[in-house]
N, CA and C of each residue as an Amber inpcrd file, in Angstrom:
protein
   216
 239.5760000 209.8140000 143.1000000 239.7910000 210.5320000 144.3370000
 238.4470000 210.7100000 145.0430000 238.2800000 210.3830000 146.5580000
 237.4090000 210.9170000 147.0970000 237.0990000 211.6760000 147.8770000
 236.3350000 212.5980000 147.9790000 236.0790000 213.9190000 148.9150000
 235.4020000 213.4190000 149.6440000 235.2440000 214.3140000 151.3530000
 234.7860000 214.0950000 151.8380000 234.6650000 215.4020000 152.7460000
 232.8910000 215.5960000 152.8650000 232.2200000 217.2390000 153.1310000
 231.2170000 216.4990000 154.3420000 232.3670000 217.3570000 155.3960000
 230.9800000 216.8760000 156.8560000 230.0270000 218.3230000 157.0910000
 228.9820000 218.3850000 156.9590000 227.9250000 219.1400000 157.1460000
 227.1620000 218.8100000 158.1070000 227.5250000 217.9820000 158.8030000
 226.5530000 218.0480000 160.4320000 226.7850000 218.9230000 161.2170000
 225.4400000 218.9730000 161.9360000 225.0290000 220.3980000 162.3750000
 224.6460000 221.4590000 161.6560000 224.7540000 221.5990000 160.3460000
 224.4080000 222.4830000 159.6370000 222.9680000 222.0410000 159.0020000
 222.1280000 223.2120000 158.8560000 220.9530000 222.9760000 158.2450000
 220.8160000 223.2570000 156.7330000 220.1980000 222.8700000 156.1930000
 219.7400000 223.5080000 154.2930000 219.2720000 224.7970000 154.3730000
 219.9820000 225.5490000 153.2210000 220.3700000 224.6780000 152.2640000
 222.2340000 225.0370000 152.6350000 222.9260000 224.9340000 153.7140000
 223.7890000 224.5290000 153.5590000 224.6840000 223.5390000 153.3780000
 224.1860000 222.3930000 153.6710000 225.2820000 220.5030000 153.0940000
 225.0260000 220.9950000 151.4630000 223.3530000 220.9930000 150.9160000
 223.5830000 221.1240000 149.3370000 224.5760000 221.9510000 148.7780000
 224.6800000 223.2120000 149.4560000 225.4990000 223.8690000 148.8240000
 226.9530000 223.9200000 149.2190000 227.3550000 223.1700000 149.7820000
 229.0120000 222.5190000 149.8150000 228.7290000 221.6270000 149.4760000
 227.8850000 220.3460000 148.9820000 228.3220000 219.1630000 148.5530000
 228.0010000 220.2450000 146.5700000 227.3920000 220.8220000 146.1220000
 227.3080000 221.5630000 145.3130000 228.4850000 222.2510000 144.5280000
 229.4400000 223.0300000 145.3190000 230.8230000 223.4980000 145.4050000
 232.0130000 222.2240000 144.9620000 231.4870000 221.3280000 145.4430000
 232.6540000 220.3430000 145.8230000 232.1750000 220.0530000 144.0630000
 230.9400000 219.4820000 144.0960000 230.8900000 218.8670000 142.2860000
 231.3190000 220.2090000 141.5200000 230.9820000 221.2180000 141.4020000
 231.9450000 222.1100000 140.6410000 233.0880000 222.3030000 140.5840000
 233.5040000 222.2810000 141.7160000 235.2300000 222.3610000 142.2170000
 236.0690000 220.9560000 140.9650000 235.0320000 219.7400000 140.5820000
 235.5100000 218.6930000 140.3690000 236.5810000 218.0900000 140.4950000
 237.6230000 216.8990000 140.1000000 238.5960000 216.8550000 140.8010000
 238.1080000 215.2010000 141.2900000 236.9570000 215.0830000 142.2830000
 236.6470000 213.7830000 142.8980000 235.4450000 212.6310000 141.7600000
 235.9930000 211.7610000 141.9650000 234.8780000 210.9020000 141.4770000
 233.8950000 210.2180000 142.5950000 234.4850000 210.3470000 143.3330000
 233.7150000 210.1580000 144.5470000 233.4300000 211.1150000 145.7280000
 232.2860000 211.4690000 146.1120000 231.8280000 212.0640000 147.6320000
 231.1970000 211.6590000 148.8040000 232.0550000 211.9360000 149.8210000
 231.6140000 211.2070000 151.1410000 230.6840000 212.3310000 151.6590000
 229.5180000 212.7680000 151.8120000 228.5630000 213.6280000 152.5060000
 228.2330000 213.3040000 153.8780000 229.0970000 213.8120000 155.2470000
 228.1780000 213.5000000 156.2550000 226.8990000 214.5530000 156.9250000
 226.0490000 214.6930000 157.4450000 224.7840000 214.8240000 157.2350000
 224.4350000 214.2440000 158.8600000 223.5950000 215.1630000 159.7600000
 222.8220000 214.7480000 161.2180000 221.3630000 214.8880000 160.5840000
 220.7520000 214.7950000 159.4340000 218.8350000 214.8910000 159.4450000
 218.6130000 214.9290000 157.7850000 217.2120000 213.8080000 158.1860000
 216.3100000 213.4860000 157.2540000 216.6240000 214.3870000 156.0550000
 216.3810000 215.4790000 156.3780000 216.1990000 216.6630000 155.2380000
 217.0190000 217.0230000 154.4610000 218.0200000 216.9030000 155.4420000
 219.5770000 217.1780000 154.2810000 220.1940000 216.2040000 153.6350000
 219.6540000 214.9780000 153.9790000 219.5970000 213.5260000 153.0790000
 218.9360000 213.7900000 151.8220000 217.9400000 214.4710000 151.9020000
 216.9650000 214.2000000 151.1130000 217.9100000 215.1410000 149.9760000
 217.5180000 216.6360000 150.4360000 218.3190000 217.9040000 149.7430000
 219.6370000 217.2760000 148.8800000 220.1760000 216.6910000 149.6920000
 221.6890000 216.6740000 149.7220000 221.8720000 215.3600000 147.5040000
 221.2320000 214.5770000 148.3630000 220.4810000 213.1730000 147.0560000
 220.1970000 213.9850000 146.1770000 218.7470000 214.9940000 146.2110000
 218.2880000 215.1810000 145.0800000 218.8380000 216.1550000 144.2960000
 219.9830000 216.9250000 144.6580000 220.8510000 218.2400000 144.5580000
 221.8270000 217.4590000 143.2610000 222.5430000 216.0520000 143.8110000
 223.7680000 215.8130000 143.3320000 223.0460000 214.8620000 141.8800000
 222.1070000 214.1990000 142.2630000 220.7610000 213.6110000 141.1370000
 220.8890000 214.2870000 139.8930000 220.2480000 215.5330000 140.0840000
 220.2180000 216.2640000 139.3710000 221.1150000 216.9330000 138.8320000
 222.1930000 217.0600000 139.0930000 223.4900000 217.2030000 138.3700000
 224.6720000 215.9530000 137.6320000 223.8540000 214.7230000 137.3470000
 224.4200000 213.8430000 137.0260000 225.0530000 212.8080000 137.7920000
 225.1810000 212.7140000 139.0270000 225.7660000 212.1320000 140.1330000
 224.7960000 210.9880000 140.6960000 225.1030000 209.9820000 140.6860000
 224.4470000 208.8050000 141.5630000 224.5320000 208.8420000 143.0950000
 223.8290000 208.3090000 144.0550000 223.6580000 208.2330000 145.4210000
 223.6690000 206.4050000 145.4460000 225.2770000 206.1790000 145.7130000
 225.7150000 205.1740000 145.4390000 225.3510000 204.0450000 147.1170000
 224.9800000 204.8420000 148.3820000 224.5120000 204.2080000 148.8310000
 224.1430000 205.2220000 150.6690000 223.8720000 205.2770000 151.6930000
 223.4530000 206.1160000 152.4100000 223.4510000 205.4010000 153.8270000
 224.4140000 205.5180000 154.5720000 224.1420000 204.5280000 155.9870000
 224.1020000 205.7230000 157.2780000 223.7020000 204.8570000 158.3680000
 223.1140000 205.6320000 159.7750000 223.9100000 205.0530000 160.6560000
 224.9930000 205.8100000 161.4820000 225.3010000 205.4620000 162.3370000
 225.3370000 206.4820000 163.3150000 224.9730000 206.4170000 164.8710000
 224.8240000 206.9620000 165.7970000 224.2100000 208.2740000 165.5960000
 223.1360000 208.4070000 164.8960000 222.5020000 209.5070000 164.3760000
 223.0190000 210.2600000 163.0810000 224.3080000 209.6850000 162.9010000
 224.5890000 210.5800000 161.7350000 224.8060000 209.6980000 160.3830000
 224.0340000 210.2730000 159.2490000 223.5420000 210.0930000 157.9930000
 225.2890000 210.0300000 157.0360000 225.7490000 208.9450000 156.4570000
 226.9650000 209.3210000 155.3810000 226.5650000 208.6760000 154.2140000
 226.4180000 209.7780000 153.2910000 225.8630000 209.9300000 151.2360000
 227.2040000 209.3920000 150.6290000 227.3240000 208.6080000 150.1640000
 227.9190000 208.2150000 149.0650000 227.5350000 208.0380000 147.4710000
 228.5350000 209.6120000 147.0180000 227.9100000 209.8350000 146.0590000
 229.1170000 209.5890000 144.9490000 228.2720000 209.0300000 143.9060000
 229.3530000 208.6080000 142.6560000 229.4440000 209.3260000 141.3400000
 229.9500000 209.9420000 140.6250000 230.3530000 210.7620000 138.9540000
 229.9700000 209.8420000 138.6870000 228.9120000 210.4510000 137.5170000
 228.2260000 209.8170000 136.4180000 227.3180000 208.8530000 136.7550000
């Protein structure tokens, strides 16, 4: 199953802490993170990293940043 948590417009540490919620909540093996800035890319990666989660790949379209993040 995949989730999917739009956090644009929002600044850190709020995306970490709903894409954060969502891996506790568990349930998805997959997360779609959308994201408008650098920073919450960054946050957002090194948040789910560190909880066991891969950053399966990260694209840019029309300013806005989407994390694809993978379990395990």
């Amino acid at each position: 199953m995949t989730k999917t948590i739009d956090a644009r417009g929002l600044s850190c540490p709020q995306p970490v802490m709903m894409t954060l919620e969502a891996i506790k909540a568990g349930g998805a093996a997959e997360l779609i993170v959308l994201v408008d800035n650098e920073t919450s890319r960054e946050n957002v990666c090194r948040a789910a990293e560190n909880r066991g989660w891969s950053v399966a790949g990260v694209a840019e379209r029309a300013g806005d940043l989407t994390i694809t993040l993978k379990k395990g």
